[in-house]
N, C-alpha and C positions, 0 to 999 in steps of 0.2 A: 375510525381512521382519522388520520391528522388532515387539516385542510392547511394550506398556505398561502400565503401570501406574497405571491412573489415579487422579490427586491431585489433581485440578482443584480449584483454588480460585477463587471468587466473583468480583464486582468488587470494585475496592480499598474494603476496608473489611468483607468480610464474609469471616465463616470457613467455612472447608469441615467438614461432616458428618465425613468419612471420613478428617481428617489429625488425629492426635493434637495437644492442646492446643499452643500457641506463645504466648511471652510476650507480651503484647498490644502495641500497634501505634498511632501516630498515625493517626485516623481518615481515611481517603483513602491511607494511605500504601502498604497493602501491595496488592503486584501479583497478577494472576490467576497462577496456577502448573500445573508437572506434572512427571512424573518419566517418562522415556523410556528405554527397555535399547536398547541395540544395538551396533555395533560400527562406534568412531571411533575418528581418530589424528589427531596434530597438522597432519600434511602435508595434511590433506584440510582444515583448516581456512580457510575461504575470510574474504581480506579485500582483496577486489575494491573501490576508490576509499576505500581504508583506512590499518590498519598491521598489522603482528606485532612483538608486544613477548615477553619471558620469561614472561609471568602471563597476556597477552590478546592476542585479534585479535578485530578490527573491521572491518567495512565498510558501505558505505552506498551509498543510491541517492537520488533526488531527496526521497524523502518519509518513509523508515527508515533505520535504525541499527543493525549487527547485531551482538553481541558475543560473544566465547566466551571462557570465563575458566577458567584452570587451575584445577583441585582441590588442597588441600592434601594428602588422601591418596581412596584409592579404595574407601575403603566407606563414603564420605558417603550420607544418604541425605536425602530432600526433608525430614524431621521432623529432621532437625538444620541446618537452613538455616535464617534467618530473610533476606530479604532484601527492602528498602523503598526504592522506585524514587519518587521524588519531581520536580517540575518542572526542577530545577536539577541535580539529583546522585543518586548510590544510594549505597546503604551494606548489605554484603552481610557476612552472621556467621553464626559458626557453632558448634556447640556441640563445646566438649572438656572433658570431666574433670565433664559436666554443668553449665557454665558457656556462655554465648554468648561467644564471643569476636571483635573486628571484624577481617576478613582484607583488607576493601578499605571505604575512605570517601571520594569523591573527586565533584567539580565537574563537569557535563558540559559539552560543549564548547558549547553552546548549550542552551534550553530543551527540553523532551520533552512531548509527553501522557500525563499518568499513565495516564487511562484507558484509552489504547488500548498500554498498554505488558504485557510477561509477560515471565516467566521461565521457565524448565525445568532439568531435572538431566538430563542424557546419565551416567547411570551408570560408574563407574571412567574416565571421560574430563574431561568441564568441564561449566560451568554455562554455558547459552546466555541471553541476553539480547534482546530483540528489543523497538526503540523506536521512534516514531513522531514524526518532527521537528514540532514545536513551529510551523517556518517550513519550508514545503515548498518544497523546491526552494533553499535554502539549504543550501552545502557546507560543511562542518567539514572541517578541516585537521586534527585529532586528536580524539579521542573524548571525553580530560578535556583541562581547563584545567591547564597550567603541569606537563604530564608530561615533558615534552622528546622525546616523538614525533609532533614533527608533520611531515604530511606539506605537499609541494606541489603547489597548486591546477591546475597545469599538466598534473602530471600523472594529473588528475582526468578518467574519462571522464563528460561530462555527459550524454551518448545519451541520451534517453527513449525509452523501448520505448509503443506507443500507449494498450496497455492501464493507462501509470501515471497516464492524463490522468484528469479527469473525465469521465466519461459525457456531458454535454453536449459538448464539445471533439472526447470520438472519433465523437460522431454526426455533427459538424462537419466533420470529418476525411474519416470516411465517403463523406460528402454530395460534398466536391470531389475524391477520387478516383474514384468513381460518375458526377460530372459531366465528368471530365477522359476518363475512358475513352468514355464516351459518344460525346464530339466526334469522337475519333480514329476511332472507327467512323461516321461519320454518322450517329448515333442521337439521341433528342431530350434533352436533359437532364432531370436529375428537375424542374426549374421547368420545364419545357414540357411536363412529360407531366403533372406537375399543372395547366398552364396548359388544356391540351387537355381532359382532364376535364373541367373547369369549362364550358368551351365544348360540350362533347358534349349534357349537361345540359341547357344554357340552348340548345341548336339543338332537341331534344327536350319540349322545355316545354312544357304548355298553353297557348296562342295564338300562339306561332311560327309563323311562315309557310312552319318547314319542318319541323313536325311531322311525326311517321310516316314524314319521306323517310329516305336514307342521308346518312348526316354525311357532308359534304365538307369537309375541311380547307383546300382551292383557293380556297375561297368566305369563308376566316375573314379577316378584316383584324385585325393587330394594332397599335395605334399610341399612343405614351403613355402605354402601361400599362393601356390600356384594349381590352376585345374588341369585335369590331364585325360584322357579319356583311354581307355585298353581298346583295340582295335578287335576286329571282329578277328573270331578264332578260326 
């Protein structure tokens, strides 16, 4: 199991308790953070509808951005990082000789949510990046602007798995595989088992003329969107 070390930093703009001072920050600019031990290698680095370049790999799904970026040596730790993830671009530094120095500054391939954006340190491996598209469900062809890795659209898998929709959509979703299974058994759909409810009720009511009896369904008319019942014969 991985143990951690936690450095959690705030939302952008607020500094963490527990991380030794950092040279301050465009307000909004700096991202939530943490430092994580464990054990990675390049070959596991996943950049599934991405790239692999010499310094990063990337990948992405309809609505994130993943990134993992090479170390320049391996006893970086999160208090010698300074890194500020902004709408359009990051810019990630790092201190040597007690100076910040910039190791990467560069244009995203499209907009990001600062907010909902973070970074990590994977100890003696890379710094993980994790972004939030700006326009969901819009593909990037490379991760920055004007790198000369860009990939093609073609061979992008665009799959949405259900859980990436909105909650409204997968209750939507839901809703007509529940109705679709229904049919094929001859069972009532959820509109009819709700439509039946409502009838059970209104057969049931104070002054129906079939209070007290047993609901008959035989006996319900439906027509125009409206229920009707047949009166007793």
């Amino acid at each position: 199991s991985r143990g951690i070390n936690a450095e959690y930093g705030g939302p952008p703009g607020e500094a963490s308790s527990t991380r030794p001072p950092t040279p301050p920050t465009t307000p909004g600019a700096q991202s939530k953070q943490e430092e994580i031990q464990g054990d990675f290698t390049t070959s596991n680095w996943e950049h599934h509808n991405g790239g692999l370049t010499d310094q990063y790999a990337w990948s992405q799904t309809a609505q994130d951005v993943d990134m993992k970026m090479v170390l320049p040596r391996e006893d970086v730790k999160a208090s010698d990082l300074k890194i500020d993830i902004k709408a359009h671009g990051m810019k990630v530094q790092m201190k040597q000789e007690s100076e910040l120095k910039t190791i990467l500054e560069r244009t995203f391939h499209d907009p990001v949510k600062v907010e909902e954006s973070l970074w990590s340190l994977h100890k003696g491996e890379c710094i993980q990046v994790s972004l939030e598209k700006a326009r969901e469900g819009y593909w990037w062809t490379s991760l920055f602007k004007d790198d000369g890795h860009s990939i093609s659209l073609d061979t992008v898998d665009t799959t949405r798995h259900i859980h990436e929709f909105p909650q409204e959509e997968v209750a939507c979703v839901q809703k007509l595989m529940f109705d679709q299974r229904q049919k094929q058994l001859g069972l009532p759909t959820s509109d009819e088992m709700q439509q039946e409810e409502i009838l059970r009720k209104a057969w049931n009511a104070k002054g129906s003329p079939f209070e007290g009896t047993e609901f008959d369904m035989s006996r319900v008319s439906l027509a125009n969107e409206s229920a009707g019942f047949q009166g007793p014969s």
